[in-house]
N, C-alpha and C positions, 0 to 999 in steps of 0.2 A: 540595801541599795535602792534610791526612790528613784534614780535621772531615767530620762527617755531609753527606752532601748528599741532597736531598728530590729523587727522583724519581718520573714518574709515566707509567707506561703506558696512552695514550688509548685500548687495548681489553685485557681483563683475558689475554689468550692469550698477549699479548706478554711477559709473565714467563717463560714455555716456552720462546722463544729465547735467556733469558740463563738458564744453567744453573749458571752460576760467574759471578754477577755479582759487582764489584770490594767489598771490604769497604767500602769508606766511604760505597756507595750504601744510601739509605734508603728503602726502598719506601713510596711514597706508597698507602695501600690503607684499605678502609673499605665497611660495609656500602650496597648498591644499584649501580645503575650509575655509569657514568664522572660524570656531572653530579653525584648526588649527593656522593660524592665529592671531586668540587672544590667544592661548595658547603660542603663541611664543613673540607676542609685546602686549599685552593685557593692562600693564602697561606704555606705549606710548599713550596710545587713552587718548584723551582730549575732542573731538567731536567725537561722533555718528549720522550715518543719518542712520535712520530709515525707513521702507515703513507701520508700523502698522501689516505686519504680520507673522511678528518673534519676540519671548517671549522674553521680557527685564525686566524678570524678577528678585527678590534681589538676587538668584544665579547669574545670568547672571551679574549681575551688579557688584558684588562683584570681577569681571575679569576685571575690569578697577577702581583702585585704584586713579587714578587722573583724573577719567571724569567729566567732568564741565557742558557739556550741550549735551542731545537729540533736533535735530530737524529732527521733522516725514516730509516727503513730499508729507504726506496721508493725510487726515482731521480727520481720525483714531487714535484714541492714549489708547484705551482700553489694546492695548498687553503693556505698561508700568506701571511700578509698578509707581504708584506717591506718592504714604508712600516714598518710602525706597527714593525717587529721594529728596522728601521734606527732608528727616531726613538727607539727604548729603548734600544739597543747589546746586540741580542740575536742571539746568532750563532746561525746557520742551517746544517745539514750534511745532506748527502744519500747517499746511496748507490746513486750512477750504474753504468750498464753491467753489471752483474752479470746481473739478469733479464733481460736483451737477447734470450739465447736462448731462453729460456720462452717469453717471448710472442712469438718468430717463430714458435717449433715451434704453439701453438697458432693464430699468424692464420695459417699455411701449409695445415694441417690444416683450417683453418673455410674457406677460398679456396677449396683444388682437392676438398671435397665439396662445395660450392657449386655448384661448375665443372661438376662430373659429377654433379648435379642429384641428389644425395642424399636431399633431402627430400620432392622429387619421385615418387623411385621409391617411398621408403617407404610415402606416401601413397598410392600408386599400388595396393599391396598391401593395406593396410588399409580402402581403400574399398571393395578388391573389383572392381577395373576390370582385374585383370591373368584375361581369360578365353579368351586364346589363347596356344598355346605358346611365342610369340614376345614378349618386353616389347618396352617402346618403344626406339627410337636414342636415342645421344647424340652428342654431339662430344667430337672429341680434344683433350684436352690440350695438344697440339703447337700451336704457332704463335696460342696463342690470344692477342690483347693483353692484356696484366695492367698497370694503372698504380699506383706506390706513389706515395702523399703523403708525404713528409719521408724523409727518408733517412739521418736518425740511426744511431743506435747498433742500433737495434729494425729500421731500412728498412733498411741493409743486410744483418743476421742475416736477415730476409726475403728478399732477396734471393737468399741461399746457398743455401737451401732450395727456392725455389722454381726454382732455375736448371737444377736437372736434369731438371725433368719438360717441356725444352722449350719454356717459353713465351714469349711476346713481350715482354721486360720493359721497360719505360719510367720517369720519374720528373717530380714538378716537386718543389717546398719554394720558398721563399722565394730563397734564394738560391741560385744553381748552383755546383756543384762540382767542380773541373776532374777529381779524381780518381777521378768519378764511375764504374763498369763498364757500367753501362745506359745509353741515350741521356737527355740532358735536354729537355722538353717546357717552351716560356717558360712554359703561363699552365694553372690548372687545366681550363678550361673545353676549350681543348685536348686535354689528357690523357682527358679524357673524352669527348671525340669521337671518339680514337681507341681507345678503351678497351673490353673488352666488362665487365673485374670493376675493384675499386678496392681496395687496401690501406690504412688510414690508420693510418698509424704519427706525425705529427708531434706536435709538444711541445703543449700547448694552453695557449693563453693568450685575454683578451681579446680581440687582434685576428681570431680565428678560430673566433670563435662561431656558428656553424652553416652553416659553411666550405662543407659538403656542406647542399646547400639542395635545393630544387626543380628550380631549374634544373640541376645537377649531375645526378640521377638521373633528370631527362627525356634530356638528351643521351648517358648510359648506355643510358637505353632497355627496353624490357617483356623484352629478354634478360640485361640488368645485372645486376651481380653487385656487392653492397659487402661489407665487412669495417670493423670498427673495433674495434681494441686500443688507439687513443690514450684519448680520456675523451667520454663521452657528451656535452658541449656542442658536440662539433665537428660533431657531426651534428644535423639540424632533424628530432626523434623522428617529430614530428607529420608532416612530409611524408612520411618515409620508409612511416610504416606507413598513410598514405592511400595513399600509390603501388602497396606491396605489396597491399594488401584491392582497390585497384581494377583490379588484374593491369599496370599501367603501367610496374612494374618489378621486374624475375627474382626474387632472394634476397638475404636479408641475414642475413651474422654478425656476431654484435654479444657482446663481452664484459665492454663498459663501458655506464653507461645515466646518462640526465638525466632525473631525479634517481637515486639508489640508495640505500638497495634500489630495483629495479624493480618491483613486481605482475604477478600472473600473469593478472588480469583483463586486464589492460595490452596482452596478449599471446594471450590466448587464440582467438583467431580470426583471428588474422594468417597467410596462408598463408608454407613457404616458407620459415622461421627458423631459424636456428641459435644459440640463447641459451648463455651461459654467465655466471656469475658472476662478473664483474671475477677472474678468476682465473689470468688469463693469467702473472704474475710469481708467480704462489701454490705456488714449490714446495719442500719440507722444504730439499733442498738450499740453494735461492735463500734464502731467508729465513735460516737460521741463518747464511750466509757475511754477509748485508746485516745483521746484529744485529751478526756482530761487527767490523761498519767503523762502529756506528755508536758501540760501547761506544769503541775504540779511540780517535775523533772527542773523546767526554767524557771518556775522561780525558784525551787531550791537553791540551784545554779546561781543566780543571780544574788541571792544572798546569802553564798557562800556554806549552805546546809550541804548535808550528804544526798546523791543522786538515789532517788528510787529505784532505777531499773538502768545502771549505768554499763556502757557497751565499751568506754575507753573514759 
């Protein structure tokens, strides 16, 4: 297939990953933001490229009356409706495993300063409590329990990272895996009895809407430690950050949030955080290698080859 085809980048930055995009791609583009935009060529788009975290949902979709195919250039495809995409015959492609290591290197990084109570010390300095030669103890790193949730692609890139600074590593997810390196733990509630910090690397969907509740970070306990790189519904915001303001429970890093953007009011009086901007998978490397499986993906698509990394 040579004729034009209407594409549309859901954030204007996304044109900087394709630098030699295919001649017969037509950029969908137009004064204002992404809405405006589709409200003015909406029925031009043919291809959408996606990042997984803006709603493409059957409202959203129903503004492209002749889209043929999503390709995310995230590994994420939770923000797509795949009903409404299957009930059109709209193919769906992803771009798995690539960011894997990103965001282990960063939930690794947010865990063991966590662990060694980082935010602690700082604070410690900046309030002006540090007035004898000596600052306060911590605990070792060694032997300390750490439990990952899901142990994908992302839970065991975590894994590698976290295996040499000695700690106690465990797991649950849904189903267990015989080829697992860590021991498996049956039930979460479990894992977090014996747990002192928590990873959450799993897929989120539906049935694991705010997975990490109350009772999850009472049985962690006023020493607990969370982490989450998966997507801010898997955790219950609100408990988490009454738990932390009431000292109920340790630290939490968090690089995804429900909803996002997150506010800094949101946050501002929360002891003990470690915020980042969903940017665990955000890196020049990762991105330009995940642009080009997804261009690769369209023009398969387009001319009628089999999809590299097909979601529907």
């Amino acid at each position: 297939m040579s004729e034009s085809v209407g594409v549309l980048a859901m954030h204007p930055q996304m044109h900087n990953l394709f630098p030699k995009p295919p001649r017969r791609w037509r950029w969908i583009t137009g004064e204002g933001d992404v809405n405006d935009i589709i409200d003015e060529h909406g029925s031009e788009v043919e291809v959408v490229l996606s990042a997984s975290i803006e709603k493409l949902d059957k409202d959203m979709l129903s503004r492209f009356p002749r889209l043929r195919m999503i390709a995310s250039i995230s590994a994420g495809f939770s923000n797509i409706d795949l009903e409404e995409c299957r009930s059109r015959d709209i193919a769906v492609t992803n771009a798995p495993g690539l960011n894997s290591g990103d965001v282990a290197d960063l939930a690794a990084t947010i865990l063991t300063s966590l662990l060694l109570r980082l935010p602690q010390s700082q604070s410690y300095i900046l309030n002006d409590q540090w007035v004898a030669p000596a600052g306060p103890l911590r605990h070792s790193l060694r032997n300390t329990p750490v439990g990952i949730v899901g142990l994908g692609s992302i839970g065991q890139e975590v894994v590698k990272r976290l295996t040499p600074f000695g700690l106690d590593l465990k797991w649950w997810g849904p189903r267990a895996k015989p080829d697992a390196v860590i021991p498996y733990i049956d039930t979460l509630e479990e894992l977090a009895d014996q747990c002192l910090g928590l990873v959450i690397c799993c897929r989120p969907d539906a049935s694991n809407r705010h997975l990490i509740n109350q009772n999850i970070l009472d049985r962690l306990g006023p020493d607990g430690v969370l982490v989450n790189v998966s997507r801010g519904s898997v955790v219950d915001e609100t408990a988490l950050i009454d738990a932390l303001k009431s000292r109920r429970f340790g630290a939490a890093g968090l690089d995804v949030f429900d909803p996002e953007p997150t506010s800094s009011d949101h946050w501002s009086d929360v002891p003990n955080v470690i915020l980042t901007p969903h940017q665990g998978g955000s890196t020049y490397e990762t991105l330009f290698a995940q642009a080009q499986v997804a261009q690769s993906n369209i023009e398969s698509f387009l001319d009628g080859k089999p999809l590299q990394t097909s979601v529907l």
